[in-house]
C-alpha positions as CSV (number, residue, x, y, z in Angstrom):
1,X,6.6,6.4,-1.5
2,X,5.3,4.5,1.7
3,X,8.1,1.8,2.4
4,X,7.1,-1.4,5.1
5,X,10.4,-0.5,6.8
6,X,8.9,2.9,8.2
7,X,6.6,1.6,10.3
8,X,8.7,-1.2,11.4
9,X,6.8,-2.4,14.8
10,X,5.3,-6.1,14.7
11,X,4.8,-7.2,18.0
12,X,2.2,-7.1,20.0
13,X,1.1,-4.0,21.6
14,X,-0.7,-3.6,24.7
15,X,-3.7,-5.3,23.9
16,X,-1.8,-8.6,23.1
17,X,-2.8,-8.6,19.5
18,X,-0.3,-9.2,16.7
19,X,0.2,-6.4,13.6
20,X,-0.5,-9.8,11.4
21,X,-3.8,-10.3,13.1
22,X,-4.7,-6.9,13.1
23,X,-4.1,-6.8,9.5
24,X,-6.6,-10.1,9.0
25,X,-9.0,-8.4,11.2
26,X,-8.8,-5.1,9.3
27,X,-9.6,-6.7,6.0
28,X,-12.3,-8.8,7.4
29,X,-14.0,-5.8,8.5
30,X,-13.8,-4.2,5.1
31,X,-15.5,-7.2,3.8
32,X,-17.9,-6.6,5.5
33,X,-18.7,-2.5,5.7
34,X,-17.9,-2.4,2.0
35,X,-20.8,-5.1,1.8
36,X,-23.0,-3.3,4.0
37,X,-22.7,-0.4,1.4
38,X,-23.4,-2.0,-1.4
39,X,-26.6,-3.3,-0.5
40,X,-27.7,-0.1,1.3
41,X,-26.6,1.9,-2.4
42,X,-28.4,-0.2,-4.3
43,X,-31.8,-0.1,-3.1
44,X,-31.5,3.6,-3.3
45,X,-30.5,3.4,-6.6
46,X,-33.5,1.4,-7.6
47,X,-35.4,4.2,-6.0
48,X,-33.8,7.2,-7.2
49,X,-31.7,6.6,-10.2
50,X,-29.4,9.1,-9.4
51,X,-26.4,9.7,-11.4
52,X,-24.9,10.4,-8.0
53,X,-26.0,7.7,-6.3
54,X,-25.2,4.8,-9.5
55,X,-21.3,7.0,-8.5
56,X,-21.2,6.0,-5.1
57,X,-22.6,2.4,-5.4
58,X,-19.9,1.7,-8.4
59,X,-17.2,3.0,-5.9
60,X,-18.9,0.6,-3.1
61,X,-19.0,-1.9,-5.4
62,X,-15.2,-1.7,-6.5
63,X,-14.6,-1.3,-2.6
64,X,-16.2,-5.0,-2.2
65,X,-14.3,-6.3,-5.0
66,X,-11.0,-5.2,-3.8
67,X,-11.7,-6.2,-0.1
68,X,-12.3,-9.2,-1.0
69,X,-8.5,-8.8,-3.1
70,X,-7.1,-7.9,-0.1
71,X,-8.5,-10.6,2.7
72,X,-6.6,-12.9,-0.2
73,X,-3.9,-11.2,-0.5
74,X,-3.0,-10.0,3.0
75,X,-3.2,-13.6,4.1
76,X,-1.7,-15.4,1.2
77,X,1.7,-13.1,1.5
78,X,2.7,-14.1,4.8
79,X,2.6,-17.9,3.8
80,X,6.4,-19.1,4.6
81,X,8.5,-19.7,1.9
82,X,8.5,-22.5,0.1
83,X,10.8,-24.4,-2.4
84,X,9.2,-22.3,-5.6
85,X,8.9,-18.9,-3.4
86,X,12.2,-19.3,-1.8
87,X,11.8,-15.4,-0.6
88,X,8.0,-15.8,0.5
89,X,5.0,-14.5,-0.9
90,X,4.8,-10.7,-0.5
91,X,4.4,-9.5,-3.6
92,X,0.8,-11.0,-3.7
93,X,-0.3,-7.6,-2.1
94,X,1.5,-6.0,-4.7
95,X,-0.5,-7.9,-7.5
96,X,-3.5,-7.1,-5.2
97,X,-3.0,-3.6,-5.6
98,X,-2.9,-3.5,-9.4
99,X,-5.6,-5.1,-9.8
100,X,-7.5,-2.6,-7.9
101,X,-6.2,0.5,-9.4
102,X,-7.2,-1.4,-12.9
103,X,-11.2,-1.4,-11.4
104,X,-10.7,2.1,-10.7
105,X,-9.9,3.2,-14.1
106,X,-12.5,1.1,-15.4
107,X,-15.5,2.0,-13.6
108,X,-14.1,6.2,-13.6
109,X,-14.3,5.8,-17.4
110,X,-17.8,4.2,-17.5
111,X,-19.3,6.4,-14.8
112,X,-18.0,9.5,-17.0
113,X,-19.2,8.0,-20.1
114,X,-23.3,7.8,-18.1
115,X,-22.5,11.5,-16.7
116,X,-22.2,13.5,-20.1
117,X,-25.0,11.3,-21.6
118,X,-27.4,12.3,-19.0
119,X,-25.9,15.7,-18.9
120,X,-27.2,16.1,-22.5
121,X,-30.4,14.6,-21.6
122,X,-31.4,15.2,-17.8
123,X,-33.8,12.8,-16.0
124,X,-35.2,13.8,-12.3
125,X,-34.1,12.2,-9.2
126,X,-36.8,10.3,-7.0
127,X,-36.7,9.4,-3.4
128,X,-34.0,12.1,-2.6
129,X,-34.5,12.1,0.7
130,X,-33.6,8.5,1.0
131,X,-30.8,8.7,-1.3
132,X,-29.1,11.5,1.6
133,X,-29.8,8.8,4.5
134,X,-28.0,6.4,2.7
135,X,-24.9,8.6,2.0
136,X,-24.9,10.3,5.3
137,X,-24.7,6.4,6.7
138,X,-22.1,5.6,4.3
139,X,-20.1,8.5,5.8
140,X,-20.3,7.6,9.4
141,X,-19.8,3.8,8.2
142,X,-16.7,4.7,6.1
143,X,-14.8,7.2,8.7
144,X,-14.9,4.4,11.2
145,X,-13.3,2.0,8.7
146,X,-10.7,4.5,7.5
147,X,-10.1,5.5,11.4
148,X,-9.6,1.9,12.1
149,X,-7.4,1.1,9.1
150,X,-5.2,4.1,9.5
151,X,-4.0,2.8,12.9
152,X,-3.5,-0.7,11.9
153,X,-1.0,0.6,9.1
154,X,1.1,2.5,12.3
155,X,2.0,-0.9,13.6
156,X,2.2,-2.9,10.4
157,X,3.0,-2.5,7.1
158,X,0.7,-3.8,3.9
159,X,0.8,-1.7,0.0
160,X,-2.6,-4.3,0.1
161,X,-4.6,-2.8,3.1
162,X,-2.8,1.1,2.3
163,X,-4.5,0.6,-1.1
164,X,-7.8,-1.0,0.5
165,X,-7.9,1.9,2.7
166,X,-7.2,4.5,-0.3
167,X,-10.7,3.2,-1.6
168,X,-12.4,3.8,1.2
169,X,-10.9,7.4,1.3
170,X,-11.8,8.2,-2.0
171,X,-15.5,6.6,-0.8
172,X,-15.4,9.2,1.7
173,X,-15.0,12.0,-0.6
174,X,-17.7,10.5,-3.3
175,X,-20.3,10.3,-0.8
176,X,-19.7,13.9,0.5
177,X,-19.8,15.2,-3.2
178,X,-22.7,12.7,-4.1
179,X,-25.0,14.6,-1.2
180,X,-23.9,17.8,-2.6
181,X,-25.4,16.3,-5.3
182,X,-28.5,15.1,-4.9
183,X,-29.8,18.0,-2.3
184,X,-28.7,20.8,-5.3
185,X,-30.7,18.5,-7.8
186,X,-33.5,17.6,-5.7
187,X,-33.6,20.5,-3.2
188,X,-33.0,23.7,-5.4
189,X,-33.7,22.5,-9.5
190,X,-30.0,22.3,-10.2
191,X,-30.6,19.4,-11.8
192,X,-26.9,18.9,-14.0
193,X,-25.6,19.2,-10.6
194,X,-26.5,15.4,-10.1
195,X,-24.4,14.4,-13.7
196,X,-21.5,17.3,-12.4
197,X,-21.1,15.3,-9.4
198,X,-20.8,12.0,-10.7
199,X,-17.8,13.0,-13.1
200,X,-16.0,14.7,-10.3
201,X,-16.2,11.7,-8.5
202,X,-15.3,9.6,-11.8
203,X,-12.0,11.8,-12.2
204,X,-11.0,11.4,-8.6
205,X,-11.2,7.9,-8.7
206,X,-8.8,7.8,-11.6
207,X,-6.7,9.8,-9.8
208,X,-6.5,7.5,-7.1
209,X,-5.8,4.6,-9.1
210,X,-2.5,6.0,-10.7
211,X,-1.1,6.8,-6.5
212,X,-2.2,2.9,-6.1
213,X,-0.6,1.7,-9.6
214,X,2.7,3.7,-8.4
215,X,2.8,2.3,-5.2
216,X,1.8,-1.5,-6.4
217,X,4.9,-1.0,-9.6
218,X,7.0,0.3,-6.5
219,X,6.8,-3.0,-5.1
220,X,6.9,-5.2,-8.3
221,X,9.9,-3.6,-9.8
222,X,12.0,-4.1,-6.7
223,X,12.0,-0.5,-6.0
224,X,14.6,0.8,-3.3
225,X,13.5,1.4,0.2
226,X,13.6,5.2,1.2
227,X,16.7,7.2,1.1
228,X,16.2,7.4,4.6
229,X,15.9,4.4,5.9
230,X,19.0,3.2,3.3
231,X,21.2,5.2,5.6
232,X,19.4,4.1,8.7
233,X,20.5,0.8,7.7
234,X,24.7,1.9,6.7
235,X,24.8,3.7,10.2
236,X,23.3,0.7,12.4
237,X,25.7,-1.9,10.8
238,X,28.9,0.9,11.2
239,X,27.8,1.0,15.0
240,X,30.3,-2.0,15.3
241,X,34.1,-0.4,15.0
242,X,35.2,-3.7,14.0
243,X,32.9,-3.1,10.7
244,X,35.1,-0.8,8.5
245,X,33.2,0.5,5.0
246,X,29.8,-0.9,3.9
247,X,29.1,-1.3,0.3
248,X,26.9,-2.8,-2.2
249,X,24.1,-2.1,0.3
250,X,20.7,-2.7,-1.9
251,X,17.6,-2.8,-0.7
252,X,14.0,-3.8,-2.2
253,X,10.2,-3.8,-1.3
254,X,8.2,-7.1,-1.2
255,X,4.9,-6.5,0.3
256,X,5.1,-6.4,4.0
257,X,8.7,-7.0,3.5
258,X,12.0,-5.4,2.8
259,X,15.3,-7.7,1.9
260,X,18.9,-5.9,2.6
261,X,21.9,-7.1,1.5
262,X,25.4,-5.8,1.5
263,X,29.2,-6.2,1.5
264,X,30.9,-5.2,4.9
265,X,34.7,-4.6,5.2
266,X,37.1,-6.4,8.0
267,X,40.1,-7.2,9.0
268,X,42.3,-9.5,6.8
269,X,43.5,-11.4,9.3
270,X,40.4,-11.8,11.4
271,X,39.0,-15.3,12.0
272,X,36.6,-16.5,10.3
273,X,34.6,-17.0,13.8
274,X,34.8,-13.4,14.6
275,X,33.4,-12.3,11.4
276,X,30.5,-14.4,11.9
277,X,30.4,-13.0,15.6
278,X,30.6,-9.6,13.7
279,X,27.7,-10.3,10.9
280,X,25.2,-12.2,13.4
281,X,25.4,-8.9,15.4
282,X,24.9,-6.3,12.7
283,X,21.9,-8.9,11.4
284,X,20.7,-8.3,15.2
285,X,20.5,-4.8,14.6
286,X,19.1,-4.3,11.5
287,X,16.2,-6.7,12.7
288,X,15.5,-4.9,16.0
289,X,14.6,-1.7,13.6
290,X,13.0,-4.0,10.9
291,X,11.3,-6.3,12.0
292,X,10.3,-7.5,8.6
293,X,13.3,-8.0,6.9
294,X,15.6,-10.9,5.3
295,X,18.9,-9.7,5.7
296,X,22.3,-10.9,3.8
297,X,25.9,-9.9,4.6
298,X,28.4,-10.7,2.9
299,X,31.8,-10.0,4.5
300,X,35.0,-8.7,2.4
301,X,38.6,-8.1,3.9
302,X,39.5,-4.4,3.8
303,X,41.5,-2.8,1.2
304,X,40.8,-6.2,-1.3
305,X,37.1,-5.5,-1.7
306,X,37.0,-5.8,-5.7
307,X,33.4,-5.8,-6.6
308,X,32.0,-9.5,-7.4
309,X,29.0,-11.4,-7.1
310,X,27.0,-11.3,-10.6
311,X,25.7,-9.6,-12.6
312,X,24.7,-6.3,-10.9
313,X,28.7,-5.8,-9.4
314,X,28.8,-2.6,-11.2
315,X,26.2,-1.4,-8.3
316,X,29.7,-0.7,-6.7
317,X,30.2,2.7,-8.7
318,X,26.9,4.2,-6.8
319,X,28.2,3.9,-3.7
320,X,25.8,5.1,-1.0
321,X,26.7,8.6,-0.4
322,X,24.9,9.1,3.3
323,X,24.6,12.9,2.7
324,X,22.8,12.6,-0.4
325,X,20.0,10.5,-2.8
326,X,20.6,7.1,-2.8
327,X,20.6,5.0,-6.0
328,X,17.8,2.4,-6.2
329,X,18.8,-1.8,-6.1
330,X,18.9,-4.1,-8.1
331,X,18.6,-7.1,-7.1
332,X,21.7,-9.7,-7.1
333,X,19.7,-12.5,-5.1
């Protein structure tokens, strides 16, 4: 499971630009190819009627539709809180994402429904040659996209833009197979080799959609982060000697963001200045590592630590165990 907090830079990098800008420039520039596509596939498709091709302009298609999702989405969840969102807006990518792995599963299921209907009654291809221009183009068109979008998600985090660019990966693969295709169709009589394409693509397509339905529910049932990065976080705030046991520590996804909360143990007798000394630094380090996050600490004094706060208090029996799985939050906000 991808989690925002492992790729926690968002600053600017030598170029100047934002991870936030990049991400708005990235889905802009799906818009766009994924428009490009469509109107390139369809003409073919007029042409050719390929079973291949009507494959390739339903996955363009869906590619439009969810680019569009995401330009929404991307921007909409890094609106500010507000007095009915008081913890922002970043599950908005999350909804994007189910929403797109829904389109997948719709159009696999129609596009495998039109392959074993032509399968048991075959019509030729025309204007095969055209229909491999246009695919080889939507090759070189989509690797430059995917290229661009995997770099973007090194510096910044979106479950939006990582299920954007999982579209275009599995456009990549659906052109490839659509060419195969075609040319076997076209070029040597294997004419069922046009339907056989078509439902490959269709079945990888609904494979696709259940990684993107995981990783959207991931998001939208306040999912843990990653083991790892759980004891990432109970190691930075024990860097302070004054801090003596960490517990309660959940964490959750929210699109681009992650919200930590925990109880930390200190002194009885310690002011309550200090603490607040103590808290505002371990805050510091947990936000130089990520970047993304809204943090809550809530400090306890050692050795009177009784669990408390709510309903979820009995998270104190699955104590994090920094050698082993960690439980997934709940969360107690």
């Amino acid at each position: 499971m991808a989690s925002p907090a492992q790729t926690p830079k968002n600053k600017a990098e030598a170029g100047g630009m934002t991870a936030e800008r990049k991400l708005r420039l990235v889905s802009t520039l799906s818009v766009l190819v994924s428009a490009v596509l469509v109107v390139l596939k369809g003409a073919v498709l007029l042409a050719s009627g390929s079973l291949s091709i009507l494959a390739a302009l339903t996955d363009s298609g869906l590619d439009l539709v969810a680019s569009l999702i995401t330009f929404a989405a991307v921007r909409y969840a890094k609106t500010p809180p507000d007095r009915e969102h008081p913890f922002g807006h970043g599950k908005a990518e999350a909804f994007s994402a189910l929403f797109q792995a829904a389109l997948v599963f719709a159009s696999g299921a129609i596009i495998m429904q039109d392959c074993i209907s032509h399968l048991m009654h075959p019509q030729p291809i025309r204007e095969s040659g055209w229909a491999i221009v246009v695919l080889v183009v939507s090759v070189i068109l989509t690797f430059g996209l995917v290229a661009v979008q995997t770099r973007v998600l090194r510096d910044a985090a979106s479950v939006a833009v990582s299920a954007d660019r999982m579209h275009y990966v599995t456009d990549l693969v659906t052109n490839i197979v659509a060419i195969i295709g075609v040319a076997a169709a076209s070029f040597f009589g294997f004419g069922f080799m046009d339907s056989v394409s078509g439902f490959v693509m269709a079945a990888w397509f609904l494979w696709g959609a259940i990684g993107v339905l995981r990783e959207a529910s991931d998001h939208l049932m306040d999912h843990a982060m990653p083991p790892e990065d759980v004891r990432r976080i109970h190691d930075l705030v024990l860097e302070d000697a004054a801090v003596r046991e960490v517990h309660q520590l959940r964490t959750r996804l929210a699109g681009p963001y992650v919200l930590i909360q925990m109880h930390i143990e200190l002194e009885p007798d310690m002011s309550l200045t200090e603490a607040h000394r103590i808290i505002i630094a371990a805050e510091k380090r947990l936000v130089a590592a990520y970047p993304n996050a809204d943090i809550l600490i809530h400090p306890d004094p050692q050795g009177e630590a009784e669990p408390h706060g709510g309903v979820f208090t009995e998270i104190a029996a699955l104590e994090i165990d920094v050698d082993a799985e960690v439980a997934p939050g709940a969360d107690a906000q």
